[in-house]
FILUM-745141 format. One record per residue (C-alpha): residue in one letter; x, y, z; residue number from 1. Coordinates in pm, whole numbers, always signed. Layout:
FILUM-745141
<atom rest="a" X="X" Y="Y" Z="Z" nr="NUM"/>
...
//
This chain:
FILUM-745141
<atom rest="x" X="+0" Y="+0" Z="+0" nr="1"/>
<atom rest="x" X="+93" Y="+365" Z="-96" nr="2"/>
<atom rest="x" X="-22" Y="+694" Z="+65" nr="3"/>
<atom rest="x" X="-63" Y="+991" Z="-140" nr="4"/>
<atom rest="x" X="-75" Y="+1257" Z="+146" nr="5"/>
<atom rest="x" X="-183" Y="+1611" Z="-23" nr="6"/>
<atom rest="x" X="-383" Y="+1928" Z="+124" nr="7"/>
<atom rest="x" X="-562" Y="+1870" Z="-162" nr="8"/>
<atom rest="x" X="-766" Y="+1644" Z="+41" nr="9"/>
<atom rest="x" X="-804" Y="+1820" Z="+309" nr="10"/>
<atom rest="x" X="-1037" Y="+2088" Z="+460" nr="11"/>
<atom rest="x" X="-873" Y="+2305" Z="+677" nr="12"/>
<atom rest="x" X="-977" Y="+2675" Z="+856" nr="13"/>
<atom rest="x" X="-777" Y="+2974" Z="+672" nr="14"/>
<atom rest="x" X="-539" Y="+3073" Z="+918" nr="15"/>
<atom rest="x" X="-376" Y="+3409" Z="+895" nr="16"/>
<atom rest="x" X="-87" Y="+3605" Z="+1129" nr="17"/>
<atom rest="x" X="-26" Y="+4001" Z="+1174" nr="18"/>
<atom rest="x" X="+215" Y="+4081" Z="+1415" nr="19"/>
<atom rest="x" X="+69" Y="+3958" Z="+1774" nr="20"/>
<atom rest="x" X="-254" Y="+3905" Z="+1557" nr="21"/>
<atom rest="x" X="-405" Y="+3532" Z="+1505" nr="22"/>
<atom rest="x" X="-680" Y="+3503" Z="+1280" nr="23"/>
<atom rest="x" X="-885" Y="+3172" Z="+1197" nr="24"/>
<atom rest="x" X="-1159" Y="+3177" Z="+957" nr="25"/>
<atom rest="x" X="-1393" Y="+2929" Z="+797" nr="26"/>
<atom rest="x" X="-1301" Y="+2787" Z="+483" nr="27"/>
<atom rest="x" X="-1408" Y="+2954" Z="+188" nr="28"/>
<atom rest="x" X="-1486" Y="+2616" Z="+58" nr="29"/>
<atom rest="x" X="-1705" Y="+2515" Z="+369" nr="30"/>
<atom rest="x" X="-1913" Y="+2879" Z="+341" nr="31"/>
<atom rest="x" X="-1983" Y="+2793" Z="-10" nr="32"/>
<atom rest="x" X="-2117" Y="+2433" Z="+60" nr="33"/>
<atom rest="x" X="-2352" Y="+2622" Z="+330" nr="34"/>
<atom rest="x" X="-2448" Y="+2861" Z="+96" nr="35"/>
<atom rest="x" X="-2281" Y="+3137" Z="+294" nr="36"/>
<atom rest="x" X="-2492" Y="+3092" Z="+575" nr="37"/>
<atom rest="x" X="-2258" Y="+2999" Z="+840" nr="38"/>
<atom rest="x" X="-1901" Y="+3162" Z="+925" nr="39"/>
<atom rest="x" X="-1711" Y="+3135" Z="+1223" nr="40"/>
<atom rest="x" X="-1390" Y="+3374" Z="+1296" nr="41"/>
<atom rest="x" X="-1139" Y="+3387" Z="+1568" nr="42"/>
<atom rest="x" X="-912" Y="+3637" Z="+1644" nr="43"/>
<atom rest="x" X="-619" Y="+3562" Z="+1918" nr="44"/>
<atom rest="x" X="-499" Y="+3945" Z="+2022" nr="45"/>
<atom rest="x" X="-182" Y="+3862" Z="+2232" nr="46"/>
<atom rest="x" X="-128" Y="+4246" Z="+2265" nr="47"/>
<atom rest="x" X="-468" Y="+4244" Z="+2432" nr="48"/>
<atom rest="x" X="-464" Y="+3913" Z="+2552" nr="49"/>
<atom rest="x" X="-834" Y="+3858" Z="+2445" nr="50"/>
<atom rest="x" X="-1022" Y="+3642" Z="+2220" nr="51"/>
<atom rest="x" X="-1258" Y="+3694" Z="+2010" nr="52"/>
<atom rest="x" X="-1495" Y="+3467" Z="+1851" nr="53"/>
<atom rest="x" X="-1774" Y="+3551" Z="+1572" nr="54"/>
<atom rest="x" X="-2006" Y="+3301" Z="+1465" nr="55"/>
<atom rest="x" X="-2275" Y="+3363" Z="+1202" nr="56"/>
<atom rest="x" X="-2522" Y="+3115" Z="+1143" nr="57"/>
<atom rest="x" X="-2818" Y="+3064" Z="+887" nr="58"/>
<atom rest="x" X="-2695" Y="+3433" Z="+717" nr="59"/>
<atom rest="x" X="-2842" Y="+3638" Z="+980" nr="60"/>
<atom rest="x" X="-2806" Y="+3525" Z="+1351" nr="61"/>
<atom rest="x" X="-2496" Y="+3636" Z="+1484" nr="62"/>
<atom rest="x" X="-2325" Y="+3568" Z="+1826" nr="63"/>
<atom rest="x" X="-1986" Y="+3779" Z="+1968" nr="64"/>
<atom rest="x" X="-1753" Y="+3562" Z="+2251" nr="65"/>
<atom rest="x" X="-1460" Y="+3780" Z="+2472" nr="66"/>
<atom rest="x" X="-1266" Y="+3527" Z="+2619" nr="67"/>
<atom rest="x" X="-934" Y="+3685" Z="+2825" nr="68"/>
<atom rest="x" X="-602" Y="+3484" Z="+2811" nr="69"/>
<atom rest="x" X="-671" Y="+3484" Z="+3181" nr="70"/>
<atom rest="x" X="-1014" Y="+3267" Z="+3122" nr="71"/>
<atom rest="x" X="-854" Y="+2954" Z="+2930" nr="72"/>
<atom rest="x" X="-770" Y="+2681" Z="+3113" nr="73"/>
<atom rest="x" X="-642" Y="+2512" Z="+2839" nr="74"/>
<atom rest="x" X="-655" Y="+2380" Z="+2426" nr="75"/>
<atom rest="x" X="-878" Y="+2073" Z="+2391" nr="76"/>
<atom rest="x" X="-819" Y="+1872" Z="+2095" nr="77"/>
<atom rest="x" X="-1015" Y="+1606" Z="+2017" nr="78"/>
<atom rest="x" X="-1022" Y="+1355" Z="+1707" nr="79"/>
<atom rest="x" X="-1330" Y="+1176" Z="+1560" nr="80"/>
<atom rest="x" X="-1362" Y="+983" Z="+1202" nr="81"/>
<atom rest="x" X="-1661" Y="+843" Z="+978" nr="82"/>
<atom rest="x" X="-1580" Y="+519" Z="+772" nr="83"/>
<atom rest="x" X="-1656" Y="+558" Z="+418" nr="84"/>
<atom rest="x" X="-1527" Y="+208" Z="+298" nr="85"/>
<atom rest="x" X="-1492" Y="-137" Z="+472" nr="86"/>
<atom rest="x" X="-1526" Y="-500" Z="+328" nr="87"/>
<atom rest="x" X="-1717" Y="-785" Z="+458" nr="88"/>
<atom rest="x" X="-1484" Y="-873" Z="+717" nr="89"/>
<atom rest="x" X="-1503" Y="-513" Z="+873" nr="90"/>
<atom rest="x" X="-1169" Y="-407" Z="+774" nr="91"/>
<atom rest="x" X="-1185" Y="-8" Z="+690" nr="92"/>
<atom rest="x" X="-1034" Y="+64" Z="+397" nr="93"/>
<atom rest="x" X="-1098" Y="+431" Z="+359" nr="94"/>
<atom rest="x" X="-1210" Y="+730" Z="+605" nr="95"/>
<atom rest="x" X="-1271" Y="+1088" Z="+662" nr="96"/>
<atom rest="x" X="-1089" Y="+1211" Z="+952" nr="97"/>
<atom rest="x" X="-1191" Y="+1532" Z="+1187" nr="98"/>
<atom rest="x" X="-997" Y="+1697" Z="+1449" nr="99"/>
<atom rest="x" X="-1137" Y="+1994" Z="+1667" nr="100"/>
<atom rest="x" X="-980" Y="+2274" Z="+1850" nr="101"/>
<atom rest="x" X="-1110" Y="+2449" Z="+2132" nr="102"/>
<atom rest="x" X="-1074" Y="+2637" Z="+2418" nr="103"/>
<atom rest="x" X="-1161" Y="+2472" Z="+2780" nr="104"/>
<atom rest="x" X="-1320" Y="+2784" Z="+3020" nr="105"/>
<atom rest="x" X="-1183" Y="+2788" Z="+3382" nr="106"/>
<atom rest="x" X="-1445" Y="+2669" Z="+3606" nr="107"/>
<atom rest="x" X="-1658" Y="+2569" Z="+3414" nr="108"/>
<atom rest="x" X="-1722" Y="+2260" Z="+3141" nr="109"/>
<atom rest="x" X="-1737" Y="+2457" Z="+2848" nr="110"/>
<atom rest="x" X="-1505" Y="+2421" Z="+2549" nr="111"/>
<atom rest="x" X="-1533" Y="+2697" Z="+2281" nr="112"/>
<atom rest="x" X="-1478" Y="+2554" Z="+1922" nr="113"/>
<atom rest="x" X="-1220" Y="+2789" Z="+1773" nr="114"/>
<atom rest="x" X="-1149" Y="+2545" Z="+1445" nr="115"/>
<atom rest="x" X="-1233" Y="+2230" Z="+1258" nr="116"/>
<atom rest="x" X="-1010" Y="+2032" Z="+1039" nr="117"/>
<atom rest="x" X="-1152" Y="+1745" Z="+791" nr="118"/>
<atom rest="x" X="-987" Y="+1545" Z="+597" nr="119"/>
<atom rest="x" X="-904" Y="+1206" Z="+395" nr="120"/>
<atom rest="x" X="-773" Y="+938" Z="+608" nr="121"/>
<atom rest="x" X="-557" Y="+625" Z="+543" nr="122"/>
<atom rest="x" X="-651" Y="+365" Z="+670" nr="123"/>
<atom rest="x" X="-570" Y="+23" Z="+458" nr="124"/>
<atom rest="x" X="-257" Y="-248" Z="+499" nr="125"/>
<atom rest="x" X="-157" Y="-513" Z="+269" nr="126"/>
<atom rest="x" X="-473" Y="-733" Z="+396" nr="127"/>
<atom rest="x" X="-708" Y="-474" Z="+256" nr="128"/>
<atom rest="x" X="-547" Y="-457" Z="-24" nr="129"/>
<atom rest="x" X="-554" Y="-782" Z="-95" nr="130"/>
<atom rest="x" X="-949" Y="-745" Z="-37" nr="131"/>
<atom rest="x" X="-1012" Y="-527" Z="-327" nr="132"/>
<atom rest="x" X="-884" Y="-213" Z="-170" nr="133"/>
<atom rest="x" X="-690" Y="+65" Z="-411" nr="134"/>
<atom rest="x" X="-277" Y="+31" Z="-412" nr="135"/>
<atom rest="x" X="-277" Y="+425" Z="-416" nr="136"/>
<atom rest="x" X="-451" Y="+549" Z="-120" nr="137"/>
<atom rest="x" X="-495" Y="+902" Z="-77" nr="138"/>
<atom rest="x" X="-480" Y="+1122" Z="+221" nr="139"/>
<atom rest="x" X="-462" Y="+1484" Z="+326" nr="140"/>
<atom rest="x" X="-261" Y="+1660" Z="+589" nr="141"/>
<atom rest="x" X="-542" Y="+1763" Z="+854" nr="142"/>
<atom rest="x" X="-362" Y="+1607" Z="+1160" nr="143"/>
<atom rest="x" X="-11" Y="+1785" Z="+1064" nr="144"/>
<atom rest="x" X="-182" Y="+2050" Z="+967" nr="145"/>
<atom rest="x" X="-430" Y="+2032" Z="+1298" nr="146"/>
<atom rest="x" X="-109" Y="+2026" Z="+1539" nr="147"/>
<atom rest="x" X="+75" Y="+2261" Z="+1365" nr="148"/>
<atom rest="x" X="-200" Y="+2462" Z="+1487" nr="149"/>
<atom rest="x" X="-252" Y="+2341" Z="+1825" nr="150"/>
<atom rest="x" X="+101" Y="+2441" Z="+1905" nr="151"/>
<atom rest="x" X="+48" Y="+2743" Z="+1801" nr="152"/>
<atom rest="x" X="-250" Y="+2786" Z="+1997" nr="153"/>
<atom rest="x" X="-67" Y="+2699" Z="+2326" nr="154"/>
<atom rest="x" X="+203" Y="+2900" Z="+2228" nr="155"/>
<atom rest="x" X="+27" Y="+3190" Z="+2235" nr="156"/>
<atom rest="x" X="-146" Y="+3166" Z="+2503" nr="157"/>
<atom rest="x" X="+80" Y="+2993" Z="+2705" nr="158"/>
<atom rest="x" X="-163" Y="+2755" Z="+2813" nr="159"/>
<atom rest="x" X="-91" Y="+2352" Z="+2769" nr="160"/>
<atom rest="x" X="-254" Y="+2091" Z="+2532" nr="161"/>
<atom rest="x" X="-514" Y="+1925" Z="+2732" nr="162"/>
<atom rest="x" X="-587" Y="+1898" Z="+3156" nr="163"/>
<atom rest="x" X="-237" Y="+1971" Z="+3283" nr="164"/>
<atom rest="x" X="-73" Y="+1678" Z="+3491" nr="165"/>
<atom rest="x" X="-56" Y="+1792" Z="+3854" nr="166"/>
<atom rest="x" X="+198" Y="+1523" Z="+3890" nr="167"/>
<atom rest="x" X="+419" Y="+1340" Z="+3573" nr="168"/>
<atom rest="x" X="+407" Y="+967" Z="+3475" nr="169"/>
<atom rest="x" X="+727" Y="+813" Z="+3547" nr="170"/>
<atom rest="x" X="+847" Y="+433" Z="+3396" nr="171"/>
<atom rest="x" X="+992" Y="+159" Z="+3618" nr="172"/>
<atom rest="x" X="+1297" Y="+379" Z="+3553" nr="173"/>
<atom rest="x" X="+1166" Y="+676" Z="+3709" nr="174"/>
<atom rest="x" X="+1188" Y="+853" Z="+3382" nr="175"/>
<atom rest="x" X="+902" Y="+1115" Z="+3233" nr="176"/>
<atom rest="x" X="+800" Y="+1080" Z="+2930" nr="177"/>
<atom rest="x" X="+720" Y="+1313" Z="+2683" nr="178"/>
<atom rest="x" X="+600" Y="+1349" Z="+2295" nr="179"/>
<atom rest="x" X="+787" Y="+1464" Z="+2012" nr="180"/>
<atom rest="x" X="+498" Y="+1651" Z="+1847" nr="181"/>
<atom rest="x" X="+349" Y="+1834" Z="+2114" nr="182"/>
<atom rest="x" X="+549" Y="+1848" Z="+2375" nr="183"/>
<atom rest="x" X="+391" Y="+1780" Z="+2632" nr="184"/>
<atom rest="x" X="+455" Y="+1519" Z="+2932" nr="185"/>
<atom rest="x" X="+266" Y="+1242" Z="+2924" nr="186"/>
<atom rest="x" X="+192" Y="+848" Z="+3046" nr="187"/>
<atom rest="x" X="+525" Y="+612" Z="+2971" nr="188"/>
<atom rest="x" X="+330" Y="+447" Z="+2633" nr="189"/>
<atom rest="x" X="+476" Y="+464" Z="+2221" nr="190"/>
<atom rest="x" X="+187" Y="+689" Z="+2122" nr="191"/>
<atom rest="x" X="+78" Y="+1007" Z="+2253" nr="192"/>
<atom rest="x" X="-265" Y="+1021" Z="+2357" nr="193"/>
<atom rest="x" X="-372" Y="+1393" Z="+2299" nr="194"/>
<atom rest="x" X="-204" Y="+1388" Z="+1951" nr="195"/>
<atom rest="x" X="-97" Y="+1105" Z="+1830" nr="196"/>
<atom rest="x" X="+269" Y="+1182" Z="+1831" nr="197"/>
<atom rest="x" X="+546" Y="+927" Z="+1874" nr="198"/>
<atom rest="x" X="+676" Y="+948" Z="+2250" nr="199"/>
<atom rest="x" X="+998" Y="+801" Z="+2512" nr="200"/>
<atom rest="x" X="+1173" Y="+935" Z="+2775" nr="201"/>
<atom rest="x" X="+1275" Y="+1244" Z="+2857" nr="202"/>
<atom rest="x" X="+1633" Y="+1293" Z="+2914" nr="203"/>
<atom rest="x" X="+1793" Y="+1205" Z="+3260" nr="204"/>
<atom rest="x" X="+1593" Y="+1007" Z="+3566" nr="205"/>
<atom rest="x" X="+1211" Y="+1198" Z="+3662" nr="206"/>
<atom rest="x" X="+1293" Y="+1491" Z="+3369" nr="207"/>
//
């Protein structure tokens, strides 16, 4: 099996950067296939440490969000797909995957959406192949792209990916463990379980 990994099939938010200015808006692509009747923007003012969210939906209800730097608790990323191809032994042989920012509000359990990213997954072997399933499989860059983003996102508002560990995993070794995508410290296992990134250990005993 071969992946053909492209942004070509992908649907991602247009993202856009001014100075200390962050700016996510809704694919033009998406507003077309809604008829222009729903937009979302988010601007991230790290002068002003505020913000601000726009949401338009159905072309004429509009709703305005202020959310301080202050308010955030922290980015909540979350990953969902929808099979689109499987054979008769329930092997999937094609996908479309989704992975959502947001914003997680201090004290409270709400998480405010700031983008969406969709996308063409791979998700065949050699078995599936075997079953009928293309050699070529295509697939687009949502999760690189998605991350990319997220650590952005934390970045600027110095805020961490997900609950923040009041105290670090350690292995048998007494070694933390961190990921190579996002940073962040996390449970002694190969895969990272807020992105998906490859992890080990950090360097030296309980880094």
């Amino acid at each position: 099996m071969f992946v053909l990994r492209s942004s070509l099939f992908s649907l991602k938010p247009r993202v856009r950067r001014s100075g200390e200015l962050l700016e996510v808006t809704t694919p033009a692509l998406m507003r077309a296939l809604t008829a222009f009747a729903f937009q979302r923007t988010v601007s991230i003012d790290s002068r002003k440490r505020t913000v601000y969210v726009f949401k338009t939906t159905a072309w004429f209800f509009s709703t305005h969000r202020r959310l301080k730097f202050e308010d955030v608790e922290y980015v909540a990323y979350s990953f969902d797909s929808i099979w689109t191809s499987w054979d008769w032994l329930g092997r999937v042989h094609d996908l479309v995957e989704m992975f959502t920012v947001g914003l997680k509000v201090k004290d409270s359990t709400e998480v405010v959406r700031i983008a969406r990213y969709l996308g063409q997954g791979a998700a065949g072997d050699i078995s599936t192949w075997m079953m009928g399933d293309d050699l070529i499989d295509a697939a687009g860059t949502q999760a690189e792209d998605s991350r990319l983003f997220v650590k952005e996102l934390c970045d600027a508002l110095q805020v961490s990916l997900g609950p923040p560990m009041l105290r670090p995993s350690t292995d048998s070794n007494g070694r933390a463990w961190k990921c190579s995508t996002c940073g962040r410290t996390v449970a002694p296992k190969p895969t990272c379980l807020y992105c998906g990134g490859t992890t080990g250990p950090a360097e030296g005993p309980g880094a």
